[in-house]
C-alpha positions as semicolon CSV with decimal commas, in nm:
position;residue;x (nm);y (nm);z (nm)
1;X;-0,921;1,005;-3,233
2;X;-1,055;0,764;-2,990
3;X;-0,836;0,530;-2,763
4;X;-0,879;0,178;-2,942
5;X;-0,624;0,022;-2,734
6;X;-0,769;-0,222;-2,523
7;X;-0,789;-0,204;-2,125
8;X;-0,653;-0,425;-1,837
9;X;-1,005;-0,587;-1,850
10;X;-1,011;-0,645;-2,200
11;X;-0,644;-0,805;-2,167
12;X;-0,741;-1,043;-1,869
13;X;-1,050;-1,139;-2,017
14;X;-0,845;-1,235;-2,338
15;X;-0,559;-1,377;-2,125
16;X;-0,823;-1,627;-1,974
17;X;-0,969;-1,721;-2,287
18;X;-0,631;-1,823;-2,379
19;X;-0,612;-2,029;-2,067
20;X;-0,948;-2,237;-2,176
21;X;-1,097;-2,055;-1,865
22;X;-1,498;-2,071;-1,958
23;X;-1,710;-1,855;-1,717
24;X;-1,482;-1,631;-1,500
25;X;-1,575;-1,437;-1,162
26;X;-1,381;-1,063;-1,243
27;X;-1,246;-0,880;-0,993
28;X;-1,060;-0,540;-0,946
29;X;-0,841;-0,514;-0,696
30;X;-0,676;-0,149;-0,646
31;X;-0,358;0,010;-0,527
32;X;-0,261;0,213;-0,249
33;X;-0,202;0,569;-0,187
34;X;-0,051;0,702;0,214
35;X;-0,107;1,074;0,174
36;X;0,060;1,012;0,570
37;X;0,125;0,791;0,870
38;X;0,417;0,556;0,705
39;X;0,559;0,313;0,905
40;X;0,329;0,346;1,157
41;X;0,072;0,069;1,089
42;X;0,270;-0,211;1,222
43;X;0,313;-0,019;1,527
44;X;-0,059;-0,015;1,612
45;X;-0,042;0,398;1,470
46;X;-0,286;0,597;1,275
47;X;-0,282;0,567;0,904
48;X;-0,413;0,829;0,625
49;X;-0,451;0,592;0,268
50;X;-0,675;0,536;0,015
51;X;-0,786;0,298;-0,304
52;X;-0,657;0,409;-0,635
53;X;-0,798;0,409;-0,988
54;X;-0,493;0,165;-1,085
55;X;-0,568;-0,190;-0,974
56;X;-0,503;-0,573;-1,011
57;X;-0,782;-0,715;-1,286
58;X;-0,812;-1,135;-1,159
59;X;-1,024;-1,359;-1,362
60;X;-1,118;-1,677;-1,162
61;X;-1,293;-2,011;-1,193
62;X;-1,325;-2,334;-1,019
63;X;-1,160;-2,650;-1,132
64;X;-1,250;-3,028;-1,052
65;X;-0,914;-3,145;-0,929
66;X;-0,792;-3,006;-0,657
67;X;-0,535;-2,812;-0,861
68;X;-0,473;-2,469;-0,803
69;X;-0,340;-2,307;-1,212
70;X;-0,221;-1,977;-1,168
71;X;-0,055;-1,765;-1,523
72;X;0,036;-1,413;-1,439
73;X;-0,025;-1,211;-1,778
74;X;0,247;-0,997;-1,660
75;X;0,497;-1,269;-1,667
76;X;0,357;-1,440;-1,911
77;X;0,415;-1,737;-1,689
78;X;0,216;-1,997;-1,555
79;X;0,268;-2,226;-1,248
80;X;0,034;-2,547;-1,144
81;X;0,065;-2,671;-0,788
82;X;-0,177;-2,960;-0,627
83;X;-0,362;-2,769;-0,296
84;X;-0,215;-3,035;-0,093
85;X;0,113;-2,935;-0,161
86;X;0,050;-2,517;-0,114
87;X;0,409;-2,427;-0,037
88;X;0,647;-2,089;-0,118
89;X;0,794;-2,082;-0,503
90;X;1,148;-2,027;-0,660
91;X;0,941;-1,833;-0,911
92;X;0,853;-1,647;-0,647
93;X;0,570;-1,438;-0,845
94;X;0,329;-1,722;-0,776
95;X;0,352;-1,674;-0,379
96;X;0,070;-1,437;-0,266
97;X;-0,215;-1,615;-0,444
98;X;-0,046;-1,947;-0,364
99;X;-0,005;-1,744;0,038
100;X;-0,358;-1,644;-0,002
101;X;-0,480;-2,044;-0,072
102;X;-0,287;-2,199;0,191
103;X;-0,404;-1,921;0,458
104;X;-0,786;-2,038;0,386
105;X;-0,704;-2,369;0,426
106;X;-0,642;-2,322;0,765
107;X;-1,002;-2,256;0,843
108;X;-1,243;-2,316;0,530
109;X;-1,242;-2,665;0,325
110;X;-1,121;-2,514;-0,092
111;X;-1,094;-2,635;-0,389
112;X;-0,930;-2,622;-0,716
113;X;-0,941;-2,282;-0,927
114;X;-0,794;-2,114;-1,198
115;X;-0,660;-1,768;-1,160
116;X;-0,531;-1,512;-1,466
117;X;-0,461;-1,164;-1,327
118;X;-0,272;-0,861;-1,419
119;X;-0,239;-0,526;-1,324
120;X;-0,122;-0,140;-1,410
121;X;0,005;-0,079;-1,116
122;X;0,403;-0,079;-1,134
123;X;0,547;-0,286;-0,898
124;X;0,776;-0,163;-0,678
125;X;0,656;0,175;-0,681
126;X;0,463;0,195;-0,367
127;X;0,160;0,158;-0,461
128;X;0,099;-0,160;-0,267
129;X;0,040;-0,422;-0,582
130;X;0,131;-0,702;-0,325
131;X;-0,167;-0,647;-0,081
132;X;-0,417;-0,583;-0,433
133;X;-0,319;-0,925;-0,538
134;X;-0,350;-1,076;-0,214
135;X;-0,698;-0,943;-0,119
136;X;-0,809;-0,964;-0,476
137;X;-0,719;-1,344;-0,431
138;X;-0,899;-1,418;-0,113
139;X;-1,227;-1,158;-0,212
140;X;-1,249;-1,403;-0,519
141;X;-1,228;-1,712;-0,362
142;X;-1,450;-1,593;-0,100
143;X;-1,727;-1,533;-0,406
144;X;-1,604;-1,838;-0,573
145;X;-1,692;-2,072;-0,325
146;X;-1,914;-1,851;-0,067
147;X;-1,681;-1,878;0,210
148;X;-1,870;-1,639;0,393
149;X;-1,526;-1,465;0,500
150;X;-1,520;-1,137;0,660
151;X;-1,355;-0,816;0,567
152;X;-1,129;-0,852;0,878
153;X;-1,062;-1,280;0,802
154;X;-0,924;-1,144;0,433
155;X;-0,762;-0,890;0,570
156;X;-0,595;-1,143;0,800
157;X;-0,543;-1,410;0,587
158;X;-0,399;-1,162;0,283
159;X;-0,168;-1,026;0,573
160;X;-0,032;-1,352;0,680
161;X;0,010;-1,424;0,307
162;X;0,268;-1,192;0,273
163;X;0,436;-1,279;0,651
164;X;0,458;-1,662;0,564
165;X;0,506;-1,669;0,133
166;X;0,713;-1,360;0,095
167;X;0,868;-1,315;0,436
168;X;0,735;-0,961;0,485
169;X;0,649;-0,844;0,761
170;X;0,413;-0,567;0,679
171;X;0,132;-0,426;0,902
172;X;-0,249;-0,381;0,831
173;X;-0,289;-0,065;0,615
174;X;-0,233;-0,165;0,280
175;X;-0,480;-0,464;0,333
176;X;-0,769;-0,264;0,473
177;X;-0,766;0,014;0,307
178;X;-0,811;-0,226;-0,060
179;X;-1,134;-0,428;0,107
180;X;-1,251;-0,078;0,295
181;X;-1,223;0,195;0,076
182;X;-1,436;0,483;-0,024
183;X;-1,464;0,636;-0,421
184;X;-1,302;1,033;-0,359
185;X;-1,206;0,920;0,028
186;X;-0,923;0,864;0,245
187;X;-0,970;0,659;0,495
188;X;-0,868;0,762;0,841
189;X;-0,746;0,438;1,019
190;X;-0,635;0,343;1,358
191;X;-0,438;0,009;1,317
192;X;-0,464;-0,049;1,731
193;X;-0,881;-0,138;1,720
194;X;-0,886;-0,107;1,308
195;X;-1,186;0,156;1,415
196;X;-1,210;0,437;1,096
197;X;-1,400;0,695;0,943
198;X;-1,369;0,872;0,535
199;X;-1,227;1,184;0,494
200;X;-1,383;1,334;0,166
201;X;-1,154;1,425;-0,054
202;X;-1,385;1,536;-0,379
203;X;-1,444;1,932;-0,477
204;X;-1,222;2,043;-0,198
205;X;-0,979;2,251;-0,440
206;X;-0,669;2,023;-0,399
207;X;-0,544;1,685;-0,569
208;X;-0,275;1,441;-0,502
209;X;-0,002;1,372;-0,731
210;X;0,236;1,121;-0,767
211;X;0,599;1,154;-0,875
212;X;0,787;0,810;-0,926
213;X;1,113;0,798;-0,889
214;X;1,152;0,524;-1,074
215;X;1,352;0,381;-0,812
216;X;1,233;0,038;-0,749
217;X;1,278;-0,125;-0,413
218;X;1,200;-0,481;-0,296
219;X;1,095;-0,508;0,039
220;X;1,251;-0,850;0,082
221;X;1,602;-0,720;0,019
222;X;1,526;-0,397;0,189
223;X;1,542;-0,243;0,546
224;X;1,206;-0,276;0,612
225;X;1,136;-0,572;0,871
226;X;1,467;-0,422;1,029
227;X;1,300;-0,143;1,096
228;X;0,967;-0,313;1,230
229;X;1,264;-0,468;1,462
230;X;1,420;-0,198;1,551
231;X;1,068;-0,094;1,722
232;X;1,011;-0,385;1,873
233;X;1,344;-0,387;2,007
234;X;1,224;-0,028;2,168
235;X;0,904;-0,174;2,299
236;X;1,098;-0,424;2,468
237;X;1,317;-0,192;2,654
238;X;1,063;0,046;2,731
239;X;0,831;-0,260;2,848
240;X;1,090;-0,265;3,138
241;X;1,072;0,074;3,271
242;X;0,709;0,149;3,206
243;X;0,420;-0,084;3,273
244;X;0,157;-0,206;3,010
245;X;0,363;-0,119;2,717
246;X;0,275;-0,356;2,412
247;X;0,338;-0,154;2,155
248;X;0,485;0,209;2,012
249;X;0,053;0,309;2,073
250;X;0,159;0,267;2,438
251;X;0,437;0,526;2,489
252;X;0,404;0,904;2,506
253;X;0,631;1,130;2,384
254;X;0,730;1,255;2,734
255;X;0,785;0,897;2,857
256;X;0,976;0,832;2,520
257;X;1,207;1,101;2,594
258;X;1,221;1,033;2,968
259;X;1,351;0,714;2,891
260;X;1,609;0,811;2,590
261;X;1,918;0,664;2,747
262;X;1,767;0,279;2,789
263;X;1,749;0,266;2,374
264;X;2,057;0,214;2,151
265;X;2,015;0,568;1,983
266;X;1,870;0,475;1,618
267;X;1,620;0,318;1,821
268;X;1,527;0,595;2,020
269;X;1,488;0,797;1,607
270;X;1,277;0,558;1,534
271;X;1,057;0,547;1,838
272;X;1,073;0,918;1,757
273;X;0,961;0,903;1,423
274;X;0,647;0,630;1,461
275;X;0,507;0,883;1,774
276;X;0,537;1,177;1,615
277;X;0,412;1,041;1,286
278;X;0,062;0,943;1,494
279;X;0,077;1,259;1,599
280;X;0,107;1,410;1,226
281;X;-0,182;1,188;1,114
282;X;-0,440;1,292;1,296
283;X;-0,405;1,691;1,286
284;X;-0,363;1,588;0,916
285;X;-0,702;1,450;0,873
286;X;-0,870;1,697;1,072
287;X;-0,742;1,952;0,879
288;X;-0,815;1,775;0,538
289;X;-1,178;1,760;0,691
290;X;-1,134;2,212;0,761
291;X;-0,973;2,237;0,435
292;X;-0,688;2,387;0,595
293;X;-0,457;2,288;0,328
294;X;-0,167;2,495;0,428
295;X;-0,127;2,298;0,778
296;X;-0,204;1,948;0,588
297;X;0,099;2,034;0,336
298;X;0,340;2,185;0,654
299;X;0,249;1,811;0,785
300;X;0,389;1,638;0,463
301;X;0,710;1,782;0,469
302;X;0,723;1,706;0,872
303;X;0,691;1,332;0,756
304;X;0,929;1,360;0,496
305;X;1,194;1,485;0,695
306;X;1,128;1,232;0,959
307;X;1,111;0,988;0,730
308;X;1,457;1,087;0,611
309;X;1,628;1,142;0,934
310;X;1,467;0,948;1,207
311;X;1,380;0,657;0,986
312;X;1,611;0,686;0,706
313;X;1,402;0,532;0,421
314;X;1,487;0,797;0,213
315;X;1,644;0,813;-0,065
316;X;1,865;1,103;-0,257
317;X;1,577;1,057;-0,592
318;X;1,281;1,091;-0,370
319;X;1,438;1,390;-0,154
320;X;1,522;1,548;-0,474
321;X;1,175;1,516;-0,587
322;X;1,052;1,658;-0,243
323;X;1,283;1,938;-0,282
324;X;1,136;2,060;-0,591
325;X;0,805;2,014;-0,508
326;X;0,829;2,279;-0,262
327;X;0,978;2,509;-0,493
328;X;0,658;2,495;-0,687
329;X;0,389;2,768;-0,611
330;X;0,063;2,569;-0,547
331;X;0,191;2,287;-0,358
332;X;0,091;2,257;-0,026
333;X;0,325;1,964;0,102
334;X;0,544;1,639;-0,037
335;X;0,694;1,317;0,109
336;X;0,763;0,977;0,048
337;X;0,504;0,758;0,011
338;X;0,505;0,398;0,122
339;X;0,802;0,235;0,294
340;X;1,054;0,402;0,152
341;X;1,430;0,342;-0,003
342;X;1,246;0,437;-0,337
343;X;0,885;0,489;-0,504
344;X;0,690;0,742;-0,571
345;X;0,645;1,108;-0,338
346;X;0,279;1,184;-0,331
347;X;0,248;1,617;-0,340
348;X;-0,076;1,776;-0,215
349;X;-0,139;2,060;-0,475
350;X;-0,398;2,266;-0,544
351;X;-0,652;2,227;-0,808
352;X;-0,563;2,482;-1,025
353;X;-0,222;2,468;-1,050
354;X;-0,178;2,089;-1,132
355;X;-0,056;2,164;-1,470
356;X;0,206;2,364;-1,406
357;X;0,324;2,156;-1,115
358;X;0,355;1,883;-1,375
359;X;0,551;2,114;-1,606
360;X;0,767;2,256;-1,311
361;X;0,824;1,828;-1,183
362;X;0,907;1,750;-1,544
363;X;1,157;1,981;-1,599
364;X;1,285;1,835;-1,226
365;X;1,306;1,504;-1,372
366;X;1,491;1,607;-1,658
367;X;1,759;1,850;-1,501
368;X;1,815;1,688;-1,180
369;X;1,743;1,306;-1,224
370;X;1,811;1,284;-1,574
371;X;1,506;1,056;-1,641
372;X;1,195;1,065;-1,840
373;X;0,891;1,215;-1,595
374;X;0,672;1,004;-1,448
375;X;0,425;1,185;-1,314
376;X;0,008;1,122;-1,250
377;X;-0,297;1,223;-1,078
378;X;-0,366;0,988;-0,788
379;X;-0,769;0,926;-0,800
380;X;-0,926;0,788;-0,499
381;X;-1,073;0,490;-0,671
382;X;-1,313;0,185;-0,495
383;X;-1,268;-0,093;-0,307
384;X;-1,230;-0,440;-0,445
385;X;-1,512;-0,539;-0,601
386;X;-1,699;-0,798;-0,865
387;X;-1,686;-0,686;-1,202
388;X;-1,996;-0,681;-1,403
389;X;-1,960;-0,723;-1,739
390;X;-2,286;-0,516;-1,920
């Protein structure tokens, strides 16, 4: 029989309805997928992402009164705050759009607007459904009112959303990648000059998969600005010894090593880790672009382990899931994906042999975890972008 239930679009667009919204701009804002180069964006590193198929759905309209009306149909909440008075909320699910307003301000004259938006993407997973709601947000408003933003001002602006509303202080990738993307691409990023180029990822004989470990982590109450500090504590000692170093981009392994005993030693692991993750990203996408699958997957684990010992982001779920990933013939390499301390891994596997990695990761699930699987294909969806309704 066919599937009557009705989509994410179909929900927003009766969610909005509900909330006397008349003619709304659509927009779909996707997740994130890291196939590798985690941690490594704030650090002015090389990054390996791309859009999924899951997204944010917004439905937006402009309002007479200076009156920004947000209602999350997840939450089935709905919070009202004058755009004079754009500030961070106890509810705290307001603050990215209300981030995203007061971050325009700054430089463009905006009005009123009403905003209904939802997603599928589970939150907390690592899929990124923080930076899909915060560029979906600013691409809107930029249509809304013709702004005539750039790419790189919403990246900004949806950046400094999440620095100044929800205290995170994440880097670049998760941003550019949603307002860059290309359908069946990664995107091979280098967060120092934001220069990048696609890496196809369509009939090449392999697919990603995601295994969530149903292990949700908030980055707020996480380790994860201590560990963008930790870095920046290591630039700053390194700074001393070795001229022109502004950032972890700056250092070479040799010099890291050279200069060992000036950084506290979890320091020096995670100086380790970001350098030798840079260096992991790009043999990774060149050998995506060879199809040399077997090196790609070797890479994977690589990051994994690093990710676990040098970084410690790991967790025991997600290095169980690893763990019997690579037990499973077909699989070319699995890690972590995202910033850790829970989330999904993301597996390289080959084409053929998808269904019985799903079998082999469900009985995984069951025996080791004892929970339900969760397991999906990870399509390399589009950028944000308008919805037209036919």
């Amino acid at each position: 029989m066919p599937n009557t239930q009705p989509t994410l679009l179909d929900r927003i667009i009766h969610s909005a309805e509900k909330q006397g919204l008349g003619d709304t701009l659509l927009v779909r804002s996707p997740g994130r997928v890291n196939l590798i180069g985690e941690h490594t964006d704030y650090n002015d590193g090389f990054v390996l992402p791309g859009a999924t198929g899951k997204s944010v759905v917004l439905a937006m309209a402009p309002r007479s009164d200076n009156t920004v009306r947000l209602h999350s149909m997840d939450f089935d909440a709905t919070c009202t705050v004058p755009l004079s008075e754009l500030a961070p909320s106890d509810m705290e699910w307001p603050n990215l759009p209300l981030g995203v307003a007061a971050q325009i301000q700054r430089s463009r004259p905006l009005e009123g607007f009403d905003l209904v938006y939802g997603a599928d993407l589970p939150r907390g997973a690592g899929l990124s459904s923080s930076a899909a709601i915060a560029c979906g947000v600013a691409f809107g408003l930029n249509h809304l009112f013709d702004l005539d933003l750039s790419s790189d001002e919403m990246i900004n602006i949806a950046v400094m959303a999440e620095h100044e509303f929800l205290g995170v202080k994440c880097g670049t990738m998760d941003q550019f990648v949603n307002l860059r993307a290309k359908e069946h691409c990664l995107l091979m990023l280098d967060c120092r000059d934001r220069k990048f180029n696609y890496v196809p990822m369509y009939d090449n004989g392999v697919r990603l998969v995601l295994c969530d470990s149903q292990v949700r982590r908030r980055l707020l109450n996480s380790e994860y600005n201590n560990r963008r500090a930790q870095c920046e504590s290591g630039v700053a000692q390194l700074s001393k010894v070795l001229p022109g170093v502004k950032s972890l981009r700056d250092v070479t392994l040799d010099a890291l090593h050279d200069h060992k005993d000036a950084l506290h030693p979890t320091v020096f692991g995670r100086c380790l880790f970001v350098l030798e993750e840079n260096d992991r990203v790009v043999t990774a996408a060149e050998a995506l672009t060879l199809k040399d699958f077997a090196t790609a997957g070797r890479l994977l684990y690589a990051s994994h382990e690093g990710l676990r010992n040098l970084y410690d982001v790991s967790c025991p779920e997600l290095d169980t899931l690893v763990e019997g990933a690579s037990q499973i013939s077909g699989v070319y390499g699995a890690k972590l994906m995202g910033a850790g301390f829970g989330g999904c891994t993301i597996n390289l596997v080959e084409k053929e042999q998808v269904g019985a990695f799903m079998e082999g990761m469900a009985k995984v699930f069951r025996d080791d975890l004892k929970k339900p699987p969760k397991i999906h294909m990870a399509a390399l969806g589009k950028r944000t972008h308008v919805v037209e309704l036919v």
